[in-house]
N, C-alpha and C positions, 0 to 999 in steps of 0.2 A: 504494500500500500504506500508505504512510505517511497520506495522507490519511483512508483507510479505518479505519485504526487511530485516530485522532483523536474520527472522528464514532461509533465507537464508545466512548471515555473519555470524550466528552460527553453522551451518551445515559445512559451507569453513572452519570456523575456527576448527572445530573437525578433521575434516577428515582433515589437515595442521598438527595437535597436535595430532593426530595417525600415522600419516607418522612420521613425526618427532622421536615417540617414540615406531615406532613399534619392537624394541629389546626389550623391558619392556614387553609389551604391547604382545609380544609371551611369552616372558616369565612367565610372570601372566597367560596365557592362559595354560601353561605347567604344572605350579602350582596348580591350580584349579583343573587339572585334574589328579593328584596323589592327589588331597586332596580331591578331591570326592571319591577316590577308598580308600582312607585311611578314611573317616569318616563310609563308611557301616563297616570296621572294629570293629573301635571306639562304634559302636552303640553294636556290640555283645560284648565288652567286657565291657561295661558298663552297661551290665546285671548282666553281674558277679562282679558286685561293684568297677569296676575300676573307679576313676576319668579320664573324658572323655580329661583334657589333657596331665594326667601324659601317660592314652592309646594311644593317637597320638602322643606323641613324644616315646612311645614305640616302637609301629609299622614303622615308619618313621628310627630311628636310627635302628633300628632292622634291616629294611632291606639294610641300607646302609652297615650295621655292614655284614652280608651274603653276601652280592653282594663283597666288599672288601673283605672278608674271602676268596670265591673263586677267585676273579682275582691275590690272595697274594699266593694262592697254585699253581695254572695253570699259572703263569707269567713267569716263567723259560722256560718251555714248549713251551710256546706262542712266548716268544722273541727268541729262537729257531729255531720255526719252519719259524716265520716272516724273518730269516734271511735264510733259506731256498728258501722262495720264491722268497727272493729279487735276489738271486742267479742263479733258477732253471727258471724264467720266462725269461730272454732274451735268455738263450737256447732256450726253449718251441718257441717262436717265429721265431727263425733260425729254427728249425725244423719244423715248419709250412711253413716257406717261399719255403724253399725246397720239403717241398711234395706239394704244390701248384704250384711249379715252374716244378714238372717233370711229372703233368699231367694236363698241356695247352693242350693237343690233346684232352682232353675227356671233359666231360661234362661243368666243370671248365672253361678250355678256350674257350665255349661258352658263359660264363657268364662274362671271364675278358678280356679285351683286347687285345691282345696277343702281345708277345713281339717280333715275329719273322719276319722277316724284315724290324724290325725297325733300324735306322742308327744306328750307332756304335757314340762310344760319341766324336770323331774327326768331325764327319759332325752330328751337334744338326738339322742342316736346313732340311726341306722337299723337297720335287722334287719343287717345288711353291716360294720356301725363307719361307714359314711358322713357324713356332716351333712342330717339331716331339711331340704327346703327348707320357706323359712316359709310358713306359711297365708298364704290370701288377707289374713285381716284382720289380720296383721300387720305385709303390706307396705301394706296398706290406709291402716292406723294411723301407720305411717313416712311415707306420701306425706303422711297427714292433717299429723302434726307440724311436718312441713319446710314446708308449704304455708302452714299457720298463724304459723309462724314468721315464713318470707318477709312473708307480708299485713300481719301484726301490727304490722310495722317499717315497710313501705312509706310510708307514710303520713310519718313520721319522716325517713326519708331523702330524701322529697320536699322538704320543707322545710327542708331541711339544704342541698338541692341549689341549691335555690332563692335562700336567703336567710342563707344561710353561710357561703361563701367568696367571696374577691376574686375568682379565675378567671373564676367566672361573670357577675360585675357588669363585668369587663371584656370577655369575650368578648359578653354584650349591647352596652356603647357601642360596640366596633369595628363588629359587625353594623349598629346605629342609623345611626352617622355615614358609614359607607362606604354601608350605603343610600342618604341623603342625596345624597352626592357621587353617587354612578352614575346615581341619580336625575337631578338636576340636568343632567347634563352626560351623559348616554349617550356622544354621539359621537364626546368625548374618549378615551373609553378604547379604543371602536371602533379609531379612528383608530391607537391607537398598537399595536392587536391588528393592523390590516392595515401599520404599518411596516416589519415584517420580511418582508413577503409580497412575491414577485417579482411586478411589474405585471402580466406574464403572468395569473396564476392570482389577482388581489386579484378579482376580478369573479365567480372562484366563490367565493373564499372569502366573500367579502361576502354571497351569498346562502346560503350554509353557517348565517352567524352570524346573519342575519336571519331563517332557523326555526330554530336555536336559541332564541334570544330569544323570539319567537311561542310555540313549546311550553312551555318554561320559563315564560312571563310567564302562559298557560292552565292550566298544571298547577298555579301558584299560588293562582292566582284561585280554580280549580274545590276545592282540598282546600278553601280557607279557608271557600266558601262548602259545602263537604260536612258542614266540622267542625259550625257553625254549625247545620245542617237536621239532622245528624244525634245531635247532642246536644240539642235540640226534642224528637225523636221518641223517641228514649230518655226523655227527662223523661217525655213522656203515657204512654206505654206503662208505663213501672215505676209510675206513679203511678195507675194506671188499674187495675193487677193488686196495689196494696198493698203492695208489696216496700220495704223498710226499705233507708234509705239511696238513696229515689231522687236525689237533687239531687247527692250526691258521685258516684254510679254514672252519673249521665248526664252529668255534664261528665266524668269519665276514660273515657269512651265517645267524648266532643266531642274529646279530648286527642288517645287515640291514633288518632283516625279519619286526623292527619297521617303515619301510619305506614302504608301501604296494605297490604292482605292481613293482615300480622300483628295490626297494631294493634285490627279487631276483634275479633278470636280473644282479644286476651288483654283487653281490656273485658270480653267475655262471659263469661268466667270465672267475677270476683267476683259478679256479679250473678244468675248462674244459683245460685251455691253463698248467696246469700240467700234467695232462692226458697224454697229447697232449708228453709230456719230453718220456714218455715210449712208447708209439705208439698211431695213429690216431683212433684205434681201442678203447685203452682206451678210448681216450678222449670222442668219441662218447658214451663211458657206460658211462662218468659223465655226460655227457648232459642228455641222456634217467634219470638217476636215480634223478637230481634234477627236470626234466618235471616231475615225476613220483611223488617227494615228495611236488610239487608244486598243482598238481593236486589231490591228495588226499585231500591238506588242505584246494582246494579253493570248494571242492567239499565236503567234509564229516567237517574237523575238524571247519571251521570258521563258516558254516552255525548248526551246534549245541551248540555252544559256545553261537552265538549271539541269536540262535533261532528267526528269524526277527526282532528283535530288530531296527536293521540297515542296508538296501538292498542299497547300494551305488553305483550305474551303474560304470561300469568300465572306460568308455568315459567319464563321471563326476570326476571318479577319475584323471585320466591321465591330464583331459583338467588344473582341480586345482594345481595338481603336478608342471606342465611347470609355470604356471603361477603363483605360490607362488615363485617359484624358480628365474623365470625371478623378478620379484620384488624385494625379501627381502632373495635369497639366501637359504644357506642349512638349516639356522633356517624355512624361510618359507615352505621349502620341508617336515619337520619336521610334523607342524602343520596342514599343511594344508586337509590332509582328516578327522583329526577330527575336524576340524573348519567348513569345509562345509560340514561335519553329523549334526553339529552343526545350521548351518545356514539355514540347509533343514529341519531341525523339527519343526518348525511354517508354513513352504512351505506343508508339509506332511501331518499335524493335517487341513488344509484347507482343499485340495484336500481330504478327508476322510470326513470333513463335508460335502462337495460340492456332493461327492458321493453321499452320504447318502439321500441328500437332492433332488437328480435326480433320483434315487432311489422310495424315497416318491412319489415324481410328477408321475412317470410312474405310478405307483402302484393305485395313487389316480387319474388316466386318465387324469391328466394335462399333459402339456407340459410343460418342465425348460425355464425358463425365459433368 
């Protein structure tokens, strides 16, 4: 009993000292996971007689060093076109409110409410003393305002986030250096993940942590090169259809492509409501053309990339998104589909035994237990 009672004041107490320290605690998980992608590096150029950490802190500055190269060339460009949008989108808005406003007769004001004999704003009262609900194009007008608001600032607060507080400049070097380190030396930390492990069971868990690592080090690879092709394809396509502000709108399309399932959703937003500045028509070709470049990737590029690696049902995805988000915010929005790719591959490796094993039993004319 007494024992009982213990392993559960240590279990309270972990899960108290994870809550507590889940900013670290994503962040190490953030770590690990460029430091996985940066040790298969490490391993090829330490064929070629690199030392294994003068090679990860190569690869690691390296690419910090590129990644800065280009946002130091396209930055002009970028904060350009960023003040474009800030500009062009509460237009885009009024002109949305207005062609939603001048076809309430048709299919639209079947969907919205209609605004036509509604009081006049001298008598708010209904025939009853009630509160008249508002016209379409009033809530129209409130989403347009708040919408405009939020975009208006975005921009602002990006680079507030970015290149304004210590947090952030700190929480990059931990990421950098602990990549480094994990990089370097993977099979130190391995080692000390299986010291607690009873010898018994170090031989599953070792292959637990070796698809971990596998998935993890693939789902890397594959966003960074998704972000990449998918911020390309955004460029020609907006540049191709005239839309203002293609260069800012196709890297925040590159950005949150790291965000899966939402992150297009909320790219496509700003870029359809540009569209939208030169006629409704456009905007309808940016919508078809980002379904278009959505549906390629979730149909050809992601599933050869991964090559099964990692089938993560989309309801799994969504359901972890809401709920890292509701938790622990944008950092948890961040992590959270590789954390439950992560969590599902001990779930995964069972179900595959369990098959196997019902499998057997048919086969050998038993029945599964």
């Amino acid at each position: 009993m007494a024992r009982a009672a213990t392993v559960v004041l240590a279990v309270w107490f972990g899960v108290q000292l994870l809550w507590a320290t889940s900013s670290l605690v994503f962040l190490v998980f953030l770590a690990t996971l460029f430091g996985l992608a940066v040790a298969q590096g490490v391993d090829r150029l330490e064929r070629l007689g690199v030392r294994r950490g003068i090679a990860s802190a190569l690869l690691v500055f390296g690419s910090v060093g590129a990644v800065g190269g280009v946002l130091g060339v396209s930055a002009p460009t970028l904060i350009r076109e960023a003040r474009v949008l800030e500009r062009e989108v509460p237009a885009a808005l009024t002109k949305l409110q207005g062609w939603v406003e001048a076809r309430q007769g048709g299919w639209i004001g079947q969907l919205l409410p209609s605004s036509a004999g509604a009081p006049r704003p001298e008598a708010p009262q209904g025939a009853e003393g009630a509160p008249t609900p508002p016209s379409s194009s009033g809530l129209l007008s409130l989403l347009g305002d708040r919408l405009a608001t939020g975009l208006a600032g975005a921009s602002r607060l990006l680079l507030s986030l970015v290149s304004g507080t210590a947090a952030v400049l700190g929480a990059l070097v931990l990421i950098l250096f602990l990549a480094i380190y994990i990089g370097a030396e993977p099979e130190v930390y391995h080692g000390w993940i299986l010291a607690g492990v009873p010898a018994e069971s170090r031989a599953a868990v070792r292959e637990v942590l070796a698809r971990i690592a596998a998935v993890l080090r693939k789902w890397l690879v594959t966003q960074l090169i998704a972000m990449v092709a998918i911020g390309t394809v955004s460029l020609v396509v907006l540049l191709s259809l005239g839309v203002k502000g293609a260069v800012a709108l196709a890297f925040l399309a590159g950005l949150l492509e790291f965000v899966p399932t939402l992150g297009p959703v909320l790219s496509a937003v700003p870029a359809v409501l540009m569209g939208f500045v030169d006629s409704p028509e456009k905007a309808l070709a940016v919508a078809v053309g980002y379904w278009g470049i959505q549906f390629v990737e979730n149909n050809l590029l992601i599933p050869y990339l991964m090559r099964g690696e990692m089938d993560l049902p989309p309801a799994i995805t969504l359901v972890a998104q809401a709920l890292m988000t509701i938790l622990f915010g944008f950092l948890g929005l961040m992590v959270a589909v590789p954390l439950t790719s992560a969590v599902l591959v001990p779930l995964r490796m069972r179900a595959e035994r369990e098959d196997a094993r019902e499998r057997a039993l048919a086969a050998g004319g038993g029945a599964p237990p």
